[in-house]
Every structure is written in C-alpha cells, then in structure tokens.
N, C-alpha and C positions, 0 to 999 in steps of 0.2 A: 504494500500500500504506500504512495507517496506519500511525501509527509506535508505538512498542508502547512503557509506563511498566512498570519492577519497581517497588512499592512493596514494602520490605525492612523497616517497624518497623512497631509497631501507628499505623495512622493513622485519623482517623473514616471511617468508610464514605461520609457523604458527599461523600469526595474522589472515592470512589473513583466514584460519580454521575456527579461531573462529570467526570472525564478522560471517560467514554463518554460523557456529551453532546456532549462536545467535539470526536466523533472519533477518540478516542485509545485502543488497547487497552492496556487494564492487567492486572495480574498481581499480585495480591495475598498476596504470601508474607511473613505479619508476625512469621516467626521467621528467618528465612533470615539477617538479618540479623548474627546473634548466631553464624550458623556462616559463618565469614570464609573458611574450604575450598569450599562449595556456593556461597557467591556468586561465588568466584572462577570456579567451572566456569558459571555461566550468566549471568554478565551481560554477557558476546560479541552475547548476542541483543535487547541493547534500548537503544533509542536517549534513554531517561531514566529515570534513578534518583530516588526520593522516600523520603528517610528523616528520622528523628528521630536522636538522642543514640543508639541503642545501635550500628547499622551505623559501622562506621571504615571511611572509601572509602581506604583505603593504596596505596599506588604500586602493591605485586602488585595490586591490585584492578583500578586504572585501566590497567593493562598488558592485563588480560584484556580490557579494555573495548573492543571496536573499533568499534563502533556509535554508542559514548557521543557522545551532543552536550547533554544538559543534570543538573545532578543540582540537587534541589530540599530544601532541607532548610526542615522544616515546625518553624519556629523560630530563634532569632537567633542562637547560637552555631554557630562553623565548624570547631569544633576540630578533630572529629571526619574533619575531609576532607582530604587534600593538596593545599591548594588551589593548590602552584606545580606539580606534578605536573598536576593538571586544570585549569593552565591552559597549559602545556608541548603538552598533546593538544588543546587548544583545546576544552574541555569549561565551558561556561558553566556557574557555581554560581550559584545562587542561593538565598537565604534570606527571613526574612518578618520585618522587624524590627518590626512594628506590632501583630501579630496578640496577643501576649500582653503588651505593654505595661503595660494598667490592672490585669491579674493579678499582675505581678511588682510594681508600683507598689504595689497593694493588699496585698502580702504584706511589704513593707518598713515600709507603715503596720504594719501587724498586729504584728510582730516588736517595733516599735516600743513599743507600749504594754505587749503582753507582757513585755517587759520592763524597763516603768515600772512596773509594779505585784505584778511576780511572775506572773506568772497558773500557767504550767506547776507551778513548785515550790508553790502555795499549793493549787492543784487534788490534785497528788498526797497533797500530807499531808493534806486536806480528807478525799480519798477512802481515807488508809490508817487514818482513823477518829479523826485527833488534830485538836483546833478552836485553832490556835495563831496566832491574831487578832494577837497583837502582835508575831508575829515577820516578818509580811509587810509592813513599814512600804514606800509607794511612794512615787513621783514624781509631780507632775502635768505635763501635757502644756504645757498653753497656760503661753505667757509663756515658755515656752523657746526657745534658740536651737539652729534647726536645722541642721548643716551638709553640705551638699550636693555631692559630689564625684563631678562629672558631669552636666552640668543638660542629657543631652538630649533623648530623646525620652522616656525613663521617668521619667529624676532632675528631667524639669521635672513630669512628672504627678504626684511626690510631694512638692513643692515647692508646687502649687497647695493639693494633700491640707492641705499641712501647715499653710497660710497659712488654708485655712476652720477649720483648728483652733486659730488665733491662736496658731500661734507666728512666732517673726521665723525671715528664710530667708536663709541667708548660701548662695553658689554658688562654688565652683572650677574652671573651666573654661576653658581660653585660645580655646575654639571661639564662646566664650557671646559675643555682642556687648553693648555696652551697651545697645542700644533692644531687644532682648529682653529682657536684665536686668530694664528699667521696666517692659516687657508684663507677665512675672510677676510684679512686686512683689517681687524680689529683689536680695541684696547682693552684687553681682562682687565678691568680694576673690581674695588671693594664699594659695597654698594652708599658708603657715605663719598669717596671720592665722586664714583658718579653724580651725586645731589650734590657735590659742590662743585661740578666743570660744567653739568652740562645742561645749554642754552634750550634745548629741546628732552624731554623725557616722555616715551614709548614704554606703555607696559604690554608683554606675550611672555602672562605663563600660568598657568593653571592655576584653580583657586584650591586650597590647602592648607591646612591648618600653620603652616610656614609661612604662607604669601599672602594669607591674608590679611588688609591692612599696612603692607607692605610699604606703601607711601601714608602711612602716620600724621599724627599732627607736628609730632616730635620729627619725622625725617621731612617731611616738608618744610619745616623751619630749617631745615640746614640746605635747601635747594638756593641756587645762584636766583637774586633779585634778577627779573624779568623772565623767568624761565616760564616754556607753554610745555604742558603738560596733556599724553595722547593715553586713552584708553579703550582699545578695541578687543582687549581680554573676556575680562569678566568683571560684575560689580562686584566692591567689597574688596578691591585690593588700595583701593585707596579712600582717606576718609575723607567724604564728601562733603561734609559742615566743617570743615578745617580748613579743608581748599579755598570754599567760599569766601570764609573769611580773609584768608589771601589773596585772592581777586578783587576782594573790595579794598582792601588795603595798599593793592598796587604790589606786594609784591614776587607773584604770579603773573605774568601779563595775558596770559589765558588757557582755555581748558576745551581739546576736543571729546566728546565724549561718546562712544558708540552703545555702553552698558553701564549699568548703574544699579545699584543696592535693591531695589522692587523694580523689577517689574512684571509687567507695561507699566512706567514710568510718568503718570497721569500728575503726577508731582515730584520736584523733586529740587534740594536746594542751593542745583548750580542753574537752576531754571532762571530764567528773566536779566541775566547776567551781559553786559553788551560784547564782552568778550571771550563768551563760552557760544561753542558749537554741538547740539547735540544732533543724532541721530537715531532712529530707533532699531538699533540692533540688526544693522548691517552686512554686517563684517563679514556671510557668509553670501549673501542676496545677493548673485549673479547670475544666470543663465547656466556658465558653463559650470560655477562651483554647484546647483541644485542638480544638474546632469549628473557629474562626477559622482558626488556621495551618495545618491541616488542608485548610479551604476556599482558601484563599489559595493555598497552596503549587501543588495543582491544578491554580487556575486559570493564575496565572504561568506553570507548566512546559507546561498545555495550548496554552495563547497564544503562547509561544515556537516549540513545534514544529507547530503548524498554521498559524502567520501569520508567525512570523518577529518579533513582539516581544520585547520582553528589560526584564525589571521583577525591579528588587532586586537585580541581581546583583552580585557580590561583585569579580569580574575583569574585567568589563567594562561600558559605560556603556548606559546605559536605554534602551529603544528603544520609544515606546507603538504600539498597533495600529494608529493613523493613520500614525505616520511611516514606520509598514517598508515599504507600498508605494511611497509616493516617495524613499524611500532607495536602495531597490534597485536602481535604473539608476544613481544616482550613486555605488553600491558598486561594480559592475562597473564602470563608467569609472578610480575611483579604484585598483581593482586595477590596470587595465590599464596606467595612468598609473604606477605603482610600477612593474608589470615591466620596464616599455618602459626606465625608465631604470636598474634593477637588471639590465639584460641588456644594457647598455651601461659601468657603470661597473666600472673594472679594479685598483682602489687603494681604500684603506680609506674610509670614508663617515665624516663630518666634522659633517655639517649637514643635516635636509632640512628645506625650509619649506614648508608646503601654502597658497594662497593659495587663499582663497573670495571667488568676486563673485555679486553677485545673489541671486538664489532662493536656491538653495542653502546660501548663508550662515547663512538662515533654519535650516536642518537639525541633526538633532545631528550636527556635526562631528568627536564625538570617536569615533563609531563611523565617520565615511567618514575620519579619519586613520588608526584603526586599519587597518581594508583598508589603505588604500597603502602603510603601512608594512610589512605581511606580503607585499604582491606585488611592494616594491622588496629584499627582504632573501629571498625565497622560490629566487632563482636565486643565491643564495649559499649560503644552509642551508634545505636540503630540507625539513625538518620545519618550519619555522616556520609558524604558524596567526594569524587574525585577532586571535583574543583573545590569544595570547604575543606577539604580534610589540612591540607596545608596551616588555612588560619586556626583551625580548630585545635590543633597541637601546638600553634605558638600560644593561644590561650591558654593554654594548659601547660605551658613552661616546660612543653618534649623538644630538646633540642635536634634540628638534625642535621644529619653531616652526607655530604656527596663525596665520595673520591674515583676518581675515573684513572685508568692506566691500560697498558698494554697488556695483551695475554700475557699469563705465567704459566698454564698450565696444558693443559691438555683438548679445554676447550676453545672451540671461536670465539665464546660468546659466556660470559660468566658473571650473574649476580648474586652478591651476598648481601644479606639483610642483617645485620645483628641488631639487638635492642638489650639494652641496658636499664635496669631496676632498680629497685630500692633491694632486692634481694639477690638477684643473680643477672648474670648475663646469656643471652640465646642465640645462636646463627642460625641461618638456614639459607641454602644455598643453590641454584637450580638455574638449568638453560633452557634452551629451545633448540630441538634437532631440526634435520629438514623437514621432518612431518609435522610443523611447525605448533606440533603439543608440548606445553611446558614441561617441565622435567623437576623432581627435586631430585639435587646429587652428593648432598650432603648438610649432616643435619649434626649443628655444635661440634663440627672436626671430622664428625663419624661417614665414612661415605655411604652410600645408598645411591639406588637407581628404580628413581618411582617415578610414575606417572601421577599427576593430580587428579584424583577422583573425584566425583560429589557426596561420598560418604568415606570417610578410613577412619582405622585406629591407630594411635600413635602411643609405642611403647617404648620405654628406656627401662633398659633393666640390667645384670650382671649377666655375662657370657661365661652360663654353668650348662653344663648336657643337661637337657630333655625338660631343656625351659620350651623349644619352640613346640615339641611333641603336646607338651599339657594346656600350653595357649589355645593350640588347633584343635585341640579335643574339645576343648570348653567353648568355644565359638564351635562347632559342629553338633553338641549337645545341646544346645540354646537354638539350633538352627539359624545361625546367622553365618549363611554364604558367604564363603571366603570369594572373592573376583581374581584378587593379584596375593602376592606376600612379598615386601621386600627388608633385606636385610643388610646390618651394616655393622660393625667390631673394630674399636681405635686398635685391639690386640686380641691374643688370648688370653681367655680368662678375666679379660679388661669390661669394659664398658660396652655393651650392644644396644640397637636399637632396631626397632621393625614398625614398619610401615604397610598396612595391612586395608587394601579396599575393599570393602564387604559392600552385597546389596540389601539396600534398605537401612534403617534406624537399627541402633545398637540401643537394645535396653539397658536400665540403669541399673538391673541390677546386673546382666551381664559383665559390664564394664567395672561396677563394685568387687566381684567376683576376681577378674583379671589382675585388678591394685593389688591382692591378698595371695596372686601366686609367690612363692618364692624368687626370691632375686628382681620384683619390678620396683623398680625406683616410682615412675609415674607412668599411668596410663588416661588416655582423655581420647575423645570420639572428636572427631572432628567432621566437620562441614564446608562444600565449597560449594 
C-alpha cells in the first residue's frame, strides 16, 4: 500500500507532481491547516505531513497522529512543530535549509540599501505629490563596514553580496573556522568588537536559547553611534523597546526589519519610527524560493518513505538513498544487539560503547547507534523509538561512546555493544553474512555463532559434563521445541554459555526450573 502525504498549507503544485511520481498518495488540503480541530480528526490517516509557517503540529496534533513517521516543513524554521513531542513518537522532521537561502540573502541586501537611502519614506512623499529632494539625504554603500552575525549558510551569501559591493565584512560566529573566514574574505572577530566597528549590522542565525536576544539593550549600547541595524532572521534576537529607544535618541540611525517578537505584527514598537523599514516577513516570498522548498520538501519526504533515506532532518542524522540499503541489515543487527543486552541488564545503565570494525565503520554510525540505543533501552521503557532513544539516555545520564577502526579480526564487518552498570559490565557482539541475517558471535568474550531468533534462551553457566544433556531434557519434558542450540567456552572447565531458539513462549516456570540446574550462573528468555 503507498503510503499517503496531507499537504496542510498552500504549497507549489509541483510538489505535489512529484510525491505521485514518487509513489506517494497525496492529499492536498491547503486550508486544513489553519483549522487545528479538522486536522486533529484526520491526520490518524497519513503517514506524512508537509507544511509551511501556518499549520502548528502541537502535541494534541501528534497524539492524533498514529501513522505519522515523517512531517516535512517546506522551509527553514521549526517553530511551528513540537519537535520533542515528534520526536518522543519517533516522527522524523525534516526541513529544507537551502531552498530559500539566496531569497532571504537577497532581501537582507535589499533592506539594506533601502534603508541607506530612504527609499520606502522618499517613494511615499514622492507619490503623496511633495518633491522634498533635500530631506532624503543617504548613505553610501561601498566602503562600509558590514557586520555579520551568523556567517552560515545565508549570512555567508550576504557577506559575499556584500564584499562584490566593496564593503569590508566583519563575521561573528564561534561555528565560522578561520580557513572559511579566508574562503570569504572575511573578519572573524568577537561579537562586542563587531558592535563596536560596524556601520551596518545583519542578523542570520537561528533563534536559541544562545541567540536569543543577542543584540540586548546592554550590547546595543556598545554599537558604533549611527549604526543601521538588519533583521531578516527571526524575532526575538534583538530587543525591540531598546532599539526604539535608540532610534529616538539618534543613536541608531535606523532599523530594517523583516520579523519581529509577535506575529502578524498588527503592533509593534519600532512601528511609526521615520527611520525604520519594516516588512512582513519576506525573507522567503519569491517565486523561485516557494518552487524550490516546495520541490525539495517533496522530494526529501518522498525518499524517506519509499527508500528509507533521511535528508535535512532536524532529530535525527542523514541517511542518503545509497546508504539505507546497506544500513539496513546493520540496523536490524544493531537492534538486536541492544535488546539482547537491554533484556539482560537489571541495575541502572552507566555507559554503552558501540564499537565499529571494518565495513561498517564506513556507514553512518550515528543512525546504527541510534537503533541500538532504542533496542537496549526498549525493554525498559516501552515507548522508546529510534529517533528518541538518543535524547532519552542523555536524560537519563547513559553516557555513550562510538569508536570506529579497521578490521582486526576475522570478520568484514564487526559490532560490539558493551554496556556498563552500577553492577557489572556486558558485550555482545554480532555481524551480518551475505545472507544478510544478523548474527551474534560473541557474547562477554565467549564466542558463539547464533542466528537472532524471535524467541531464545540465554544461559551462562560452568562448563561441567552433562550440563547440556539435563538443559535439553528439561526443555523437551516441558515440550518446549528446541529450533537451533548454540554454544560457546572462554576454556575448559571455564565459563560457557548457550544460546538456545525454541518455538513459542518459554514458561516461567520452565525457565525457574533451568536457574536451579547445577552450574547456571543466569538464565532469562529473551524476545526479539
């Protein structure tokens, strides 16, 4: 059965193209959005959400959502979503941070010179029939210093903008390296030198509990007298009753503004100012940027839920169309590898470390860490999913470790899971053959060669004669079908363990029964 997209805002038609080339049934309701009651009653029925800025995906939302596994937002801000909510349901968000880049770029220019020269205020008196030539005295552009607060993917496009228009480009960003700095032809400084060289200040950078506020009332009193001031970001990065009062005080000489603290912005207190320019939220509103995110958005959510790739998303790590088939068998391993020792550990988790050898290593590891972390934490708290399980063990103070290397051993392809306790330590260790079924090949040092079944037992016990004889009697008097049996001895006489898939449910007291043979250290039934 395809799997079926609600597109909830106005989005170009030819998204909606491509979801059907793609395979994908879509449903084009580009007001539903706006009534947050009817989307609650019907988005039970779709397995992807694609909207803009007016849909809010709110918890009621993602509660009705039982199907949900991707929502695609055609543009760079996420406000509008709960994204710990959807990622709690393991609902992948993704967004398109490229597609309206050179729009919002282009419109920070624009803002820019608008108001170097007046343009909005000299156009209106132009057109209310008065020719007042000398009251629009401007600025020129070049030979100014520009300051750049955020040089990443937009703040560097209007940084080059700015540099074909000779002016110098000063950059604040603790992300910005210095051999990027020199790519652009731009000044890394610290963000109070910025507010005190530069004649023009550009805010592009997400809002965050870091950037929010960012221009203060405190760092705006350290900006260069006459400096204008651009915001085609997000409101909330700058304090807007602070500015004002700098503008009215002259020392400001003005404020472009594209977004701002509410809105739709019906009020607001850089409003009525002669030397503020606003706009209502622009920065994305082109032709070819509404195409772009539009197309993009599409194809991401199509590719996700027909192949299993994952591009741009927000809560969890990137997965392109080539890797999801070869990932895939080392997802089901690494699950299985997680449950195996989340259905053995009895005392709070401490540590896990995933070790990668060979092939594999090659892969994106942080999507096969995620798997194991949801299948060693899944027989703890039932709801846990791929994409929360990450946050859900930094809650929980599980620290974890990735180390990737070359083969050592014998196989292509080799992962080890250990997990560390308040009481002990566990490994478990398992590949994938060509018959691309996972494998476990060794369990706490001990080797073994099992297949992952949907039911086994798992025993540790001393390697004494006619431990295995009395095990197999007692599961065969209990009538519980043996399927496989595997075996494994650090030595003789040392430490063994067996791995045992039987069909069907292992009763409790069978399993009680098994703990009380001679020489078993632990026995537990496991489930996959």
């Amino acid at each position: 059965m395809a799997p079926r997209v609600l597109i909830s805002d106005a989005l170009s038609p030819a998204a909606v193209a491509i979801f059907k080339e793609r395979g994908v049934d879509v449903d084009f309701q580009p007001e539903v959005g706006k009534n947050k009651d009817r989307l609650a009653e019907i988005i039970g029925d779709f397995d992807g959400l694609a909207i803009r800025s007016a849909t809010k995906v709110t918890a009621k939302i993602l509660e009705r959502a039982a199907k949900l596994k991707v929502i695609g937002r055609a543009g760079i801000g996420v406000d509008n979503i709960d994204i710990s909510v959807a990622t709690a349901k393991g609902v992948i968000v993704m967004n398109t941070p490229f597609g309206n880049s050179i729009t919002t770029a282009e419109h920070a220019i624009a803002l820019m010179f608008a108001l170097a020269r007046q343009i909005p205020s000299a156009d209106a008196s132009t057109q209310a029939g008065k020719w007042e030539k000398n009251r629009f005295m401007g600025v020129e552009i070049t030979g100014k210093t520009l300051g750049v607060i955020g040089c990443g993917n937009i703040g560097s496009i209007v940084a080059e903008r700015a540099l074909g228009l000779r002016m110098r480009v000063l950059a604040y960003d603790p992300f910005l390296s210095p051999e990027r700095a020199l790519d652009l032809g731009v000044e890394k400084v610290e963000l109070d030198d910025l507010l005190a060289r530069a004649d023009i200040i550009t805010l592009h950078v997400p809002m965050t509990p870091q950037t929010r506020n960012i221009l203060s009332a405190e760092h705006l009193a350290k900006t260069k007298k006459g400096v204008r001031i651009i915001n085609c970001a997000r409101g909330g990065l700058v304090d807007e009753v602070a500015l004002r009062a700098l503008l009215d005080s002259g020392h400001v000489a003005g404020a472009a503004f594209d977004v701002f603290v509410n809105e739709p912005a019906i009020e607001n207190p850089l409003f009525g100012h002669p030397n503020v320019v606003c706009t209502p939220h622009l920065g994305a509103s082109t032709n070819e940027a509404q195409e772009n995110v539009a197309l993009q958005i599409a194809e991401q959510m199509s590719d996700y839920l027909t192949r299993g790739a994952i591009s741009n998303a927000v809560n969890f790590p990137s997965i392109t169309a080539e890797e999801a088939p070869k990932l895939k068998p080392f997802i089901a391993l690494v699950e299985r590898l997680g449950s195996f020792a989340g259905q053995l550990v009895e005392t709070s988790i401490k540590k896990v470390t995933i070790t990668y050898e060979g092939g594999v290593a090659e892969l994106k590891t942080k999507a096969l860490t995620a798997s194991a972390i949801a299948g060693l934490l899944r027989p703890l708290l039932s709801d846990v999913n791929v994409v929360s399980a990450p946050s859900v063990a930094k809650e929980r103070g599980v620290t974890i470790d990735e180390v990737t290397r070359a083969a050592e051993g014998d196989y292509e392809s080799l992962i080890t899971l250990t997990v560390a306790t308040e009481a002990h330590e566990r490994s478990v260790a398992g590949t994938v053959f060509h018959d691309g079924k996972p494998r476990i090949i060794s369990i706490n040092g001990i080797e073994v060669d099992a297949l992952v079944a949907p039911t086994m037992i798992y025993v540790s016990n001393e390697d004494k004669p006619g431990f295995i004889g009395r095990f197999a009697s007692m599961l065969g008097n209990a009538e519980v079908n043996i399927a496989t049996f595997a075996l494994g001895r650090d030595r003789e006489g040392g430490s063994a363990v067996a791995l045992v898939e039987v069909d069907g449910s292992v009763p409790d007291k069978v399993l009680a029964d098994v703990k009380m043979l001679p020489g078993v250290k632990e026995a537990k039934a496991l489930a996959f």
